[in-house]
Structures are given as structure tokens and as C-alpha cells.
N, C-alpha and C positions, 0 to 999 in steps of 0.2 A: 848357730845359724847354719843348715844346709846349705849345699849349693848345686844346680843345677845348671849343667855345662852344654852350651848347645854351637851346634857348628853351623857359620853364616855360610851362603855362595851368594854373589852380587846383594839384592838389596831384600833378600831374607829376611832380614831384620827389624824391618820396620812395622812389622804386628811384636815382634816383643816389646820394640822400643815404645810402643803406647800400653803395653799390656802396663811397662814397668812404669813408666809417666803416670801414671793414672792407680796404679794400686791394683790392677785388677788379680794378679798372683795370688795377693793378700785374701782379697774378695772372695778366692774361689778354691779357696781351703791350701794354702802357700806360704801361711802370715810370717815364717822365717826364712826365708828363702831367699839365696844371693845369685842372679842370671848372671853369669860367665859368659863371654862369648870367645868362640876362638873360626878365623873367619880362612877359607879356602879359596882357592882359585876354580873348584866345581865342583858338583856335585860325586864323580868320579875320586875324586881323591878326599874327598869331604866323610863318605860311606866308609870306605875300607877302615879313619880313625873312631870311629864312632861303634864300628864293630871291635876293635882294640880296647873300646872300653875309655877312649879318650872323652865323649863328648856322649851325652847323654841323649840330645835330638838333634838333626838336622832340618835345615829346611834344605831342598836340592829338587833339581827338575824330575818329572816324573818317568822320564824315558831314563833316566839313569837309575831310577831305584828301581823302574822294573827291570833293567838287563843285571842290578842287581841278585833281585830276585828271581826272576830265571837261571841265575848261576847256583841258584836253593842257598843263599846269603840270607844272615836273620831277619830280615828287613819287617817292620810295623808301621800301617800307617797310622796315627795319631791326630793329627788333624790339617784339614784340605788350607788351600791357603790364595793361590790368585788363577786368575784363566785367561783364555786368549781372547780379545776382545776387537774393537775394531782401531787399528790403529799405531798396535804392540806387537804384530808380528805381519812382516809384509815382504813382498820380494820386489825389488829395482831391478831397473838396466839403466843405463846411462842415457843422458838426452839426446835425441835425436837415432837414437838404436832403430835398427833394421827389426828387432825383435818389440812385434806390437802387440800383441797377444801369448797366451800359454802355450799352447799348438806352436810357437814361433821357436820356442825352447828344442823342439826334436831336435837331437843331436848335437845341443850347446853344452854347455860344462857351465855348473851354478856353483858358489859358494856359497857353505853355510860354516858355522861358526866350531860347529864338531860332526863328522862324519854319523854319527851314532847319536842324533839329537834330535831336536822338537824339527826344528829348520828344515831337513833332510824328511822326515815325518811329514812335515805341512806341506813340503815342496809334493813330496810323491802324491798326496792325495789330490793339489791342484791339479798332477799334471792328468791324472788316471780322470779326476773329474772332464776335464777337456779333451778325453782322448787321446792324449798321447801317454806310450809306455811308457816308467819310468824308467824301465830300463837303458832306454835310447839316450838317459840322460845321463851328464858325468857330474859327479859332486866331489869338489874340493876343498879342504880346509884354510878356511882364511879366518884371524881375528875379528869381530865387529869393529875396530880403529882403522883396519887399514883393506876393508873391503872393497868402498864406492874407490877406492883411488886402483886398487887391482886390476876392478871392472874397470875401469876409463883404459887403464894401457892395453884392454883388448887381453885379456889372462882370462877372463869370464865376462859370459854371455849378462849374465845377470847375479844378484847377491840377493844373499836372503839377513836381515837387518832390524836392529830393535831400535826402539829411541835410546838415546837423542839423537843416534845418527841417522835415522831416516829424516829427521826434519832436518839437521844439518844439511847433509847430501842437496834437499830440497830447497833450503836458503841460498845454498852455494852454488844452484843450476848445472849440479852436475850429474843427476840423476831422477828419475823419473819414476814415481809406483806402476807396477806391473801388474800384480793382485795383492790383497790383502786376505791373510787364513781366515779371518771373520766370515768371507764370503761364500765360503763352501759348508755344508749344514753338517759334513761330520768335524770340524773345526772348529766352529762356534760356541765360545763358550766353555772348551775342553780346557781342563787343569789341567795348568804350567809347573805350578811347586806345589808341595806338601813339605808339612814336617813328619815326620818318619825320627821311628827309636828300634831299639832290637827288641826282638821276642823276649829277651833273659830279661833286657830292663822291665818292659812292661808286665811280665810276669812278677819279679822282686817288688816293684813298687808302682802296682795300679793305681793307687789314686795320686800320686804325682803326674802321670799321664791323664788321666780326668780331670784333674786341676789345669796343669799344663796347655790342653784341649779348650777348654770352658773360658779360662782366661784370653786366650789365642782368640777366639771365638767374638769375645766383645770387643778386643782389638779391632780385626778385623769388620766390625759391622760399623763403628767409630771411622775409618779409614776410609769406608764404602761412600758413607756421606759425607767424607768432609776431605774433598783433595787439596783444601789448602793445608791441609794438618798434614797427608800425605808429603806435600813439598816441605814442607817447612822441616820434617823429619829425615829426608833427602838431602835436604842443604848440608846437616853433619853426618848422616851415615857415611854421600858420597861424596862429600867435598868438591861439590859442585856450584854454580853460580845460581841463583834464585830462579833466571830465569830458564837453565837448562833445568831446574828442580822441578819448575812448573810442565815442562816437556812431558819428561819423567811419568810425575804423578798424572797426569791426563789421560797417559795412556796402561794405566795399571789398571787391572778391575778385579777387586776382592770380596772371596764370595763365602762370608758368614756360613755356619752350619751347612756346610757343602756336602752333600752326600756321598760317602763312599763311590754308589754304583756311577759316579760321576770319572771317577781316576778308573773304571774299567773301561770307560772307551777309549783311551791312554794305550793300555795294553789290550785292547783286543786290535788297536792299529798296531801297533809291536808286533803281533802274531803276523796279519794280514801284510806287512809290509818285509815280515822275514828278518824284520829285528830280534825277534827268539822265534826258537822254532816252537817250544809249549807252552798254550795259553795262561794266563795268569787269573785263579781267580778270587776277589779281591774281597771276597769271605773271607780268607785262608790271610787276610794280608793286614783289615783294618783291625782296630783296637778299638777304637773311637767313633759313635756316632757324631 
């Protein structure tokens, strides 16, 4: 029996974990194959093993594979996996804040969860949609656990926050939605993760990554219709309660046969926001329709 080793960050997992439930590996040309997982804390440090040769695919957000690959790191992408939707990426301020609007933000300090990530990405394009610079704004790194409580002691204007703690926050009246990234039309819809392998892997054994791809694939379209199966696969990934699981899955939106030129507006906002300084293009990057 082979095996193929694939590196989690957060809730990555849960297109293998129906690929594997369901057979689909088998399905789509895989019928020995034992899925490994070895699970990280980001995408950042998830990439670097995976080019060691530890782990075969990752799944990791896609502002990280591409400052990957703008460092000319092996990076492939293999197949698209969830996107921004309405709901899963949003920014707060605390109730009752002086900050009613985007434009309110000139010259406040936001958190986001990594200096160099989607958050910091969605915030800039809010703010530039409404007019104000980003530059005018300061971005700090806080946790997603211990955000809305940073903002309340007045440390930041506002946070940028994925479920469940935005509806926490919400529950708990201590914070308020500002904007949601849905709202702006280069936002909408824009891939969050991909799984990604290196060049050498996908060279050495191409139809394990077409397998790999294909299987992901009916995963994914599985999950799209059915967010009860979404939670229910949440409940053991992340050892959460049913009902934070259903939070979760509500706001996840996974998109089947995703198209490559869909992760180039990923990185042409990278370019444009001064994340890399040279465009990435994603001819040179996918493997996998």
C-alpha cells in the first residue's frame, strides 16, 4: 500500500476526510493508497515541510503559497479548494464604536490574524474601495481567540475575524460587523485555500496528482450541497460542539472544479497591494485543471 502524505492548516481537511469516507481515492485511480495527515499551525510553516520532502500536498491559504512563490519556491497548484463568501471573512469594531463606516478607519490600527495574509489583502481593498489609503492605516497582529477582546480594551479600532468568532463576538454584544469582503466585487468569491505540491512531486508522479485532484473534486461538490456533512465532519476534525460546527460549515463555500484563472486574482492583488513585487502567473503554477 502506498501512501500519500498531505499537510493540514485549520480545517483543510475536510475535502480529504469525505474523499476518504466515501472511497473516492479508490474511484479515481488511488485503489492502494493510505492518506497520512500531518497537521500545522499555517500555511507558512506547513510549505517550507512539504518542500523537505515531508508531505506530499498541502492544503494552505493562497496568499501564502503565492509569497511562496514569488520567493521562485517549488510551489504547484493541484486543486482549488474553498472561497470568500458572505459571512467567512468580515471586519468588526466594538459596539457602540465611534467608527461607523470604512472611511471611519483613516488613521486607526486593525487587526488581522497575520501581517502578510488574506485579512490585511481584504482590509486594503475595502479601504481603497471607499477611499481611503491604505496606507493611512496600521495593521497589527492579534490571534483570531483573542481579537474582539483586544479591540474592546481600545488596542484596535477594529478586527478583521472568521467564524465562529464573529458570531460569538455577536452573541456576546460586544462587537458589531463593519463590512463583510463579500461586499466588494474584487473579493467575492476569491480563493481562500488550495491544495498545492511541488514541481519534483508532480513531475515524478502525475497521475497521483490527477487522482488526488479528481478525488478532491467530488469531495468538494459533496460538501457544497450538503452542510450538514460539512458540520458533522467539523464536529471531529475540530473538536468543537455541534452547534459552533454548524457556525462553521455555514460559512464555508466550496467550489468544485475551480478554475486555475480564479487563484490569479489572489495574486494579481499580491502584486497590486505590494505583497510581491513580481506578478505571478498561474500558467507557470497550476498542474491541474
Amino acid at each position: 500500500m502506498s501512501t500519500v502524505k498531505v499537510g493540514m492548516v485549520a480545517l483543510g481537511q475536510l475535502p480529504v476526510d469525505q474523499a476518504v469516507a466515501k472511497d473516492y481515492f479508490s474511484q479515481e485511480g488511488l485503489p492502494n493508497v493510505k492518506i497520512e495527515y500531518q497537521t500545522y499551525p499555517s500555511g507558512a510553516a506547513a510549505i517550507p515541510a512539504m518542500l523537505a520532502g515531508d508531505i506530499d500536498f498541502v492544503y494552505t491559504n493562497n496568499v501564502s503559497a503565492g509569497l511562496a512563490i514569488s520567493e521562485g519556491l517549488d510551489l504547484k497548484l493541484a486543486v482549488g479548494a474553498d472561497s470568500v463568501s458572505a459571512g467567512n471573512q468580515q471586519v468588526f469594531v466594538p459596539t457602540g464604536s465611534a467608527v461607523k463606516s470604512v472611511k471611519d478607519l483613516q488613521g486607526k490600527t486593525v487587526s488581522v490574524n497575520g501581517l502578510q495574509g488574506l485579512g490585511t489583502l481584504g482590509v486594503n481593498v475595502g479601504l481603497e474601495a471607499e477611499g481611503v489609503d491604505p496606507a493611512s492605516v496600521k495593521f497589527t497582529e492579534v490571534a483570531f481567540p483573542e481579537a474582539v477582546s483586544v479591540m474592546q480594551r481600545g488596542d484596535t479600532a477594529a478586527t478583521y475575524i472568521v467564524q465562529p468568532f464573529a458570531q460569538s463576538a455577536i452573541a456576546a454584544g460586544t462587537a458589531v460587523k463593519l463590512f463583510d469582503f463579500n461586499d466588494y466585487e474584487e473579493l467575492k468569491n476569491l480563493p481562500i485555500g488550495n491544495f498545492y505540491t511541488t514541481g519534483s512531486y508532480a513531475s515524478e508522479h502525475p497521475d497521483v496528482v490527477k487522482s488526488f485532484a479528481a478525488a478532491v473534486n467530488l469531495a468538494l461538490a459533496d460538501l457544497k450541497a450538503d452542510k450538514k456533512r460539512v458540520a458533522e465532519l467539523t464536529v471531529t476534525a475540530a473538536k468543537v460542539s455541534p452547534e459552533t460546527a454548524d457556525t462553521i460549515a455555514a460559512s464555508i463555500q466550496y467550489i468544485p472544479n475551480q478554475k486555475p484563472s480564479e487563484t490569479q486574482r489572489v495574486f494579481d492583488l499580491m502584486t497590486k497591494y505590494k505583497f510581491i513585487e513580481n506578478s505571478i502567473n498561474i500558467n507557470d503554477v497550476a498542474v491541474a485543471e
